[in-house]
C-alpha positions as CSV (number, residue, x, y, z in Angstrom):
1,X,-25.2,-13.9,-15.0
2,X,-24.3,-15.8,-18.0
3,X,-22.9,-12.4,-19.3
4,X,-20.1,-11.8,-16.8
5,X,-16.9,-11.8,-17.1
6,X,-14.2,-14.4,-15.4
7,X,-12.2,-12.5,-13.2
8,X,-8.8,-13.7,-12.2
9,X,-7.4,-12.6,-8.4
10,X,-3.9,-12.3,-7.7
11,X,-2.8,-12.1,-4.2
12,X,0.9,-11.6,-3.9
13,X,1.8,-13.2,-0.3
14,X,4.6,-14.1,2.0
15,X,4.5,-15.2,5.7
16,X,1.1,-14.1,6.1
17,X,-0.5,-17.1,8.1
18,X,-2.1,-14.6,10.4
19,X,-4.3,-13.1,7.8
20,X,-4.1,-15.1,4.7
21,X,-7.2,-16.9,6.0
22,X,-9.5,-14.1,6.8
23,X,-8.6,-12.6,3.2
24,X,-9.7,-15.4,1.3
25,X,-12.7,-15.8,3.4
26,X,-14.1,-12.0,2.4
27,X,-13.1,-13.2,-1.1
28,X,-15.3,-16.8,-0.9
29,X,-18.3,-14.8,0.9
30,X,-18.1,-11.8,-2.3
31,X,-21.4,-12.0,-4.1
32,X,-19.7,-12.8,-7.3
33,X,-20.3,-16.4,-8.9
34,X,-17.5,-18.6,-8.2
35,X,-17.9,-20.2,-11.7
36,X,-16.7,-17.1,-13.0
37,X,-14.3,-16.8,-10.3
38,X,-10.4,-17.4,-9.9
39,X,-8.0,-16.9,-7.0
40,X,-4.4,-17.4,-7.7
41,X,-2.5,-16.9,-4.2
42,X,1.0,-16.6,-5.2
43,X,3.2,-17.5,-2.1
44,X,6.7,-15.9,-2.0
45,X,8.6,-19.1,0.2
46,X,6.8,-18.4,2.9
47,X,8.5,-19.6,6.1
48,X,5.5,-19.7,8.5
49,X,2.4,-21.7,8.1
50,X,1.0,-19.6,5.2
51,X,1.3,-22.5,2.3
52,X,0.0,-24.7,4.3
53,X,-3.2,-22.7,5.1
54,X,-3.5,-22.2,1.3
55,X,-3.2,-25.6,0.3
56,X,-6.4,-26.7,2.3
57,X,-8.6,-24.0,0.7
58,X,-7.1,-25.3,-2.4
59,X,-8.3,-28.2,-1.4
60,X,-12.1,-27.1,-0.5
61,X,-12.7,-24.8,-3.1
62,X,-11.6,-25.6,-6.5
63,X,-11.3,-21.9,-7.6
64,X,-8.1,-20.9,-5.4
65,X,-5.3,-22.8,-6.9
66,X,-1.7,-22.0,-5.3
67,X,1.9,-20.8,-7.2
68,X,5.1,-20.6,-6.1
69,X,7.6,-17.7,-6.4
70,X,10.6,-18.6,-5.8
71,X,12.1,-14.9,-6.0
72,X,9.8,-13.8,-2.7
73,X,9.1,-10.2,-4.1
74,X,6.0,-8.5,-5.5
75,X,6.4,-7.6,-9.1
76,X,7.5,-11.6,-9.9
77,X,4.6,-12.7,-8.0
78,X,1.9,-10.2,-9.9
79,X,4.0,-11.2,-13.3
80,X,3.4,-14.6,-12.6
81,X,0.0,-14.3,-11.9
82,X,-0.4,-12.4,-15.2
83,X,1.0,-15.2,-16.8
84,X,-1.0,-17.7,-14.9
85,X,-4.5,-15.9,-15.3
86,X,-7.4,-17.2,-17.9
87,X,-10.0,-14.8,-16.7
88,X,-10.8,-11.1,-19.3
89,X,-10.1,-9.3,-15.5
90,X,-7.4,-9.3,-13.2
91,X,-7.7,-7.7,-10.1
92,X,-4.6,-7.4,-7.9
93,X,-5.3,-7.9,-4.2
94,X,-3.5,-8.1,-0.4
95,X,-3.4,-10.8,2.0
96,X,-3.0,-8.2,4.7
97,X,-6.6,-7.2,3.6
98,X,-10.4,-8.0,3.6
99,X,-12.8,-7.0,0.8
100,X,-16.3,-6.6,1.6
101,X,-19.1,-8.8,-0.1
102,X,-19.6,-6.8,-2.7
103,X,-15.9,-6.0,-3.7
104,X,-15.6,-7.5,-7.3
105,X,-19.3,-7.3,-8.1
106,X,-18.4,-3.5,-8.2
107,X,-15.3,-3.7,-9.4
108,X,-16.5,-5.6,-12.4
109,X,-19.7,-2.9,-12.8
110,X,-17.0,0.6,-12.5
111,X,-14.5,-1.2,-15.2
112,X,-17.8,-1.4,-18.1
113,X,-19.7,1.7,-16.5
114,X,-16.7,4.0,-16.9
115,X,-14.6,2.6,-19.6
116,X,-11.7,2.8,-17.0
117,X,-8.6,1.1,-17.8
118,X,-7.9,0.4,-13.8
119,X,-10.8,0.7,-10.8
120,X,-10.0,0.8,-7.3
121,X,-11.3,1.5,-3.9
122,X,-10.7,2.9,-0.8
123,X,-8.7,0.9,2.3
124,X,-10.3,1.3,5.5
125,X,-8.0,1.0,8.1
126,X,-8.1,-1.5,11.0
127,X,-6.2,-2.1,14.1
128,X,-3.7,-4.7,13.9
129,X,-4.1,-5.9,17.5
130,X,-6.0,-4.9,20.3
131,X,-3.5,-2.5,22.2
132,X,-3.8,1.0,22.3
133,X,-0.9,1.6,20.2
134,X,-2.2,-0.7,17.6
135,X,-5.4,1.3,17.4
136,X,-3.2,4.4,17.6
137,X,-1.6,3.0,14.0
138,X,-4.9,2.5,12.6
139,X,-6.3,5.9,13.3
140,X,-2.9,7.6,12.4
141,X,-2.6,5.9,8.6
142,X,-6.4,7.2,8.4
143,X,-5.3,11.2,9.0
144,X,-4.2,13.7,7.2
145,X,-1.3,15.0,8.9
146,X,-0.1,10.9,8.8
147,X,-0.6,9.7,5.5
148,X,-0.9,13.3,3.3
149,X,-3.3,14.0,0.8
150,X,-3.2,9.8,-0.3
151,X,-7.0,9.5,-1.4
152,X,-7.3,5.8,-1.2
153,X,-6.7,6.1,2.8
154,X,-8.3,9.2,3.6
155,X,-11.7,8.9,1.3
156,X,-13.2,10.6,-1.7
157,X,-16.9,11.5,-1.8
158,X,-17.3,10.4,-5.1
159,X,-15.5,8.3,-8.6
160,X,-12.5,10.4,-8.7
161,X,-10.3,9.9,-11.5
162,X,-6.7,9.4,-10.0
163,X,-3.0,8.8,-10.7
164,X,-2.9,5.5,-8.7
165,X,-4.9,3.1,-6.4
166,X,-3.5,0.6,-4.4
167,X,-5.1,-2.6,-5.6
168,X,-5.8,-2.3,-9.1
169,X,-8.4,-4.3,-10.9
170,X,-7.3,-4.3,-15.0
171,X,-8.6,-5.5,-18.6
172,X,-6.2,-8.3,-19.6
173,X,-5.5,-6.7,-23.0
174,X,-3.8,-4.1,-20.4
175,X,-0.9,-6.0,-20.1
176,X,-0.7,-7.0,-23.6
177,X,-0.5,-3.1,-24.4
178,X,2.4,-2.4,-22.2
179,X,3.9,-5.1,-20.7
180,X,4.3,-6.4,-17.5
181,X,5.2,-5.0,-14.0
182,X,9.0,-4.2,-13.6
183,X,10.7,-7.2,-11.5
184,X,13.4,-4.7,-10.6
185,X,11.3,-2.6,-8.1
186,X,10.3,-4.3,-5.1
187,X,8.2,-1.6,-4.2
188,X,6.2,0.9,-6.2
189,X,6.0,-1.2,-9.0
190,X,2.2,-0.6,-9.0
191,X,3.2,2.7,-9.4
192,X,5.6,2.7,-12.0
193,X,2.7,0.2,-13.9
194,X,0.1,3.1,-13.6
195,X,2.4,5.9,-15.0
196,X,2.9,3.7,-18.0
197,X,-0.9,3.3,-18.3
198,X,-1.4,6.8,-17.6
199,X,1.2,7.6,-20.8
200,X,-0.7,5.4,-22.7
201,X,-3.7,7.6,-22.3
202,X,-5.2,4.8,-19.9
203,X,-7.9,6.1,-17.3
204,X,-7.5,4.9,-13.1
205,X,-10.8,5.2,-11.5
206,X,-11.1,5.5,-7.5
207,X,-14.3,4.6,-6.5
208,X,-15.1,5.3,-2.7
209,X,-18.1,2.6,-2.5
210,X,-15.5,0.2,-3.2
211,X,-13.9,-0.6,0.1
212,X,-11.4,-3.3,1.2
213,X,-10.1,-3.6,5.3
214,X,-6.8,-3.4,5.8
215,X,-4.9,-4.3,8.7
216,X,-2.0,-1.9,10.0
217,X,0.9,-3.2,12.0
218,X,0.4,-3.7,15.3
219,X,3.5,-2.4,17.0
220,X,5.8,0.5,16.0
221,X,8.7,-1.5,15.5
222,X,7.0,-3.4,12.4
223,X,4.8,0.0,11.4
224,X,9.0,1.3,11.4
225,X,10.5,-1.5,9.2
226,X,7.4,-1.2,6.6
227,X,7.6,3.0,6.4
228,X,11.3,2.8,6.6
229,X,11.5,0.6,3.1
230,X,8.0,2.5,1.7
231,X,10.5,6.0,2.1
232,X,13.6,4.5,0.9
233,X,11.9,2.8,-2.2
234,X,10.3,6.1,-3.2
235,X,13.6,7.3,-3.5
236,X,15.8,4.7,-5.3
237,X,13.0,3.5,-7.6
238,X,14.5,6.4,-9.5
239,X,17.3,4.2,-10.4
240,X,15.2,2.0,-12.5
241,X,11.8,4.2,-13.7
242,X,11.0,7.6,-13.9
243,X,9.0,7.6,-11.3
244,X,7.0,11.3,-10.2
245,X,7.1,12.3,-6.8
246,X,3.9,14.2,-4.9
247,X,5.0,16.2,-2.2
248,X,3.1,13.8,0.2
249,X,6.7,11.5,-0.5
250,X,8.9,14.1,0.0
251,X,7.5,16.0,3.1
252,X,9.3,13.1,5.7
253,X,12.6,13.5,3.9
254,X,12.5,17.4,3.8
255,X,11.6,17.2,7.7
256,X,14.5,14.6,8.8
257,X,17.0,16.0,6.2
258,X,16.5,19.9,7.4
259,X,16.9,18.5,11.0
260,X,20.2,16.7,10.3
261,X,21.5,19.5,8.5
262,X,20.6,21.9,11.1
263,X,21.8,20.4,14.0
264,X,25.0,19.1,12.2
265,X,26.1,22.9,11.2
266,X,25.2,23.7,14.7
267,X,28.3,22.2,15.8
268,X,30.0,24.8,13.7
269,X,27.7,27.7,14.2
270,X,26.3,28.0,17.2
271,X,23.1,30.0,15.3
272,X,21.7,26.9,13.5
273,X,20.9,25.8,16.8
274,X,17.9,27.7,16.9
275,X,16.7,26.9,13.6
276,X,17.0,22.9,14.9
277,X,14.9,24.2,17.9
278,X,13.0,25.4,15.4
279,X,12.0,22.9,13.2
280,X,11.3,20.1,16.1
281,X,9.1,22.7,18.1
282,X,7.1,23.2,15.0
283,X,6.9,19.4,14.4
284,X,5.8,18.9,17.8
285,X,3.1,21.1,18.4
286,X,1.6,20.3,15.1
287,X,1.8,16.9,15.9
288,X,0.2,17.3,19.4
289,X,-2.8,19.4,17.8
290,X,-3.6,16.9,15.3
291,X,-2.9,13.9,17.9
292,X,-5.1,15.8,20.8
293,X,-7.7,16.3,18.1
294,X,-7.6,12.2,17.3
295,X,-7.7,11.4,21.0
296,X,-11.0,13.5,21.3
297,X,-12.9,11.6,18.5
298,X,-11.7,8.0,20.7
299,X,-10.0,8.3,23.7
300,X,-7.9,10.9,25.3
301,X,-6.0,7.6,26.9
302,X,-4.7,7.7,23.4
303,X,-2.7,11.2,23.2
304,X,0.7,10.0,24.0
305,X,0.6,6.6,21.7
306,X,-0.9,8.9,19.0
307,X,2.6,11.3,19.5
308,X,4.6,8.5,19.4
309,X,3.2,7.1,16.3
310,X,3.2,10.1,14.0
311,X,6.9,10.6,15.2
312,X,7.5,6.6,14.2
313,X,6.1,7.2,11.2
314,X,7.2,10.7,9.8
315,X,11.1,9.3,11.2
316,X,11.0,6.1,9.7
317,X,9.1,7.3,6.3
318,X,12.0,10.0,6.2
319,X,15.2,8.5,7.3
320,X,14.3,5.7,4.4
321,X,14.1,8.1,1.7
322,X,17.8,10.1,3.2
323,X,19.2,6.5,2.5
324,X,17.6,5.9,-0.7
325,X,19.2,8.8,-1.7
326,X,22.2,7.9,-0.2
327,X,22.4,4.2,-2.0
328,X,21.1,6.0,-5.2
329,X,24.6,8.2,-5.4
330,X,27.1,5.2,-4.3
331,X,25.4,3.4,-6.9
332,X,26.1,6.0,-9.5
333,X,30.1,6.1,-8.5
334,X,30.5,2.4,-8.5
C-alpha cells in the first residue's frame, strides 16, 4: 500500500448542488486509501447551493479541499487544478457523475499495467429524473443511432486503445510535456488536449471494467441547450485548434443542413420538394425502427418519448454545429 501513488482529482463544477454530493460520495466510498488521496472540487461561481455543499465535506474530510474559478469555464478550472495538484496522478472527473468503488483503484492499476499515457472508462448512463422522458434520455445517449459509434457510451468488450475518453486520468509529467488545456475552448478542450498527446506519440487507453454513472438531463429542453452547444463547439473549436472531426460530429449537421437547403430551394423549384419529403421520411422511419426496438427492451409506453428525443437530440446537436459554422465565417470577415 505503501507503494501507491497519490492521486490528485479534479472535478470541474458549477451549479451542481443536485449532484455534487452523490459524486463525492462514490469518490469517499472508492477503495483507494484516502492518505494517498486528493479531491480538488473547483467551483466555477456557482449560484446555487453547490459551494456550500462543498465546504462541509471540506470540512469532514480533510482530503477535498475547494478552489475558486473565477472565469466559470472548464479548461481554467482543469488548469487550475493542474496547478493546484501534488499528487504523480491526476485524474479528471464530473460532478454530474458517480464512480463505482473501484474507480481509481483501476485507474491507478491500467496507467502501470499498460504504460498508457491517459486511462478511461466507460459512462453508464442514468436517468435524470423519474419521468418517462427522462428515462427516454438515458436510453437514447446509450444507442447507437443516438450517440454514433462514441465507445465510451456505447461499451467496448475489451482495453481498446482510443483517440479520446471522457474523463481522463494522466501522469503529471504529461502536462509538463505539453502544456496545459487551452482556456480558449470551452468545450472540447479534452479533445484538443488528447490530439496533442496523441502527436506526441502518447497512448489513451479505454478500459470497459472502468465505469463511472452518469446522469443525463432530465427534460428535453436542458438535453437541447447541452447538444445545442456540444454541436456548435465541435464546429467553432476550429477557430482555435485543429481539431479532427469523425463523422459521428458531422452526421446532425449534414441532416439539418440538407433539410434547410432542400426545402429553402423548394421555394424556387418546386422539385426539391420531394427531395425534403425525402430526407425527413427517411429520418423518421429510421428513427421509429430504432425507437420501437428501444421501447421493446423497456416499455412500449416509451415509443413516442423515445421519437421525440432522438429528434431533440439529432436537431439540437445539428442546428448548433449550422451556427458554429455560421459564427466561425463572420468571425473571419470581422
Amino acid at each position: 500500500m505503501s507503494d501507491l501513488p497519490l492521486v490528485s482529482i479534479i472535478i470541474p463544477c458549477r451549479n451542481e448542488e443536485k449532484f455534487i454530493a452523490n459524486c463525492l460520495d462514490s469518490l469517499i466510498a472508492n477503495d483507494y486509501p484516502t492518505d494517498k488521496l486528493e479531491i480538488l472540487v473547483v467551483n466555477g461561481m456557482s449560484e446555487d447551493g453547490t459551494r456550500g455543499i462543498i465546504e462541509e465535506y471540506a470540512q469532514q474530510y480533510p482530503s477535498i479541499k475547494l478552489l475558486d474559478n473565477s472565469k466559470k469555464i472548464v479548461p481554467v478550472a482543469m488548469n487550475l487544478g493542474v496547478k493546484n495538484a501534488k499528487g504523480n496522478i491526476i485524474i479528471r472527473m464530473d460532478a454530474h457523475n458517480e464512480y463505482s468503488k473501484d474507480y481509481i483503484s483501476k485507474i491507478v492499476y491500467w496507467l502501470k499495467e499498460s504504460g498508457a499515457d491517459n486511462v478511461g472508462g466507460i459512462w453508464v448512463t442514468l436517468p435524470g429524473g423519474d419521468t418517462l422522458i427522462a428515462k427516454a434520455i438515458a436510453f437514447v445517449l446509450s444507442s447507437p443511432f443516438g450517440v454514433g459509434n462514441s465507445m465510451f457510451r456505447i461499451g467496448v468488450k475489451e482495453p481498446t486503445y482510443v483517440d479520446t475518453v471522457p474523463f481522463g486520468a494522466y501522469r503529471k509529467e504529461v502536462f509538463d510535456k505539453i502544456g496545459l488545456f487551452d482556456e480558449e475552448l470551452v468545450r472540447n478542450q479534452d479533445i484538443e488536449f488528447n490530439l496533442r498527446l496523441k502527436k506526441a506519440e502518447g497512448e489513451i487507453l479505454l478500459v470497459p471494467d472502468i465505469i463511472s454513472y452518469y446522469h443525463a438531463r432530465s427534460n428535453l429542453i436542458d438535453l437541447f441547450k447541452q447538444n445545442f452547444w456540444n454541436g456548435f463547439w465541435v464546429i467553432y473549436s476550429t477557430k482555435f485548434a485543429e481539431l479532427p472531426f469523425s463523422t459521428r460530429h458531422l452526421v446532425p449537421f449534414a441532416f439539418v443542413f440538407s433539410l434547410l437547403c432542400s426545402f429553402s430551394l423548394s421555394l424556387f423549384y418546386k422539385l426539391f420538394i420531394y427531395l425534403f419529403t425525402f430526407i425527413i421520411s427517411i429520418y423518421m422511419l429510421t428513427n421509429m425502427f430504432f425507437s420501437f426496438r428501444l421501447s421493446i427492451k423497456t416499455s412500449l409506453k416509451s415509443f413516442p418519448f423515445l421519437m421525440l428525443t432522438f429528434l431533440t437530440l439529432h436537431f439540437s446537436y445539428g442546428i448548433g454545429s449550422l451556427w458554429g459554422i455560421v459564427k466561425l465565417i463572420t468571425s473571419k470577415l470581422e
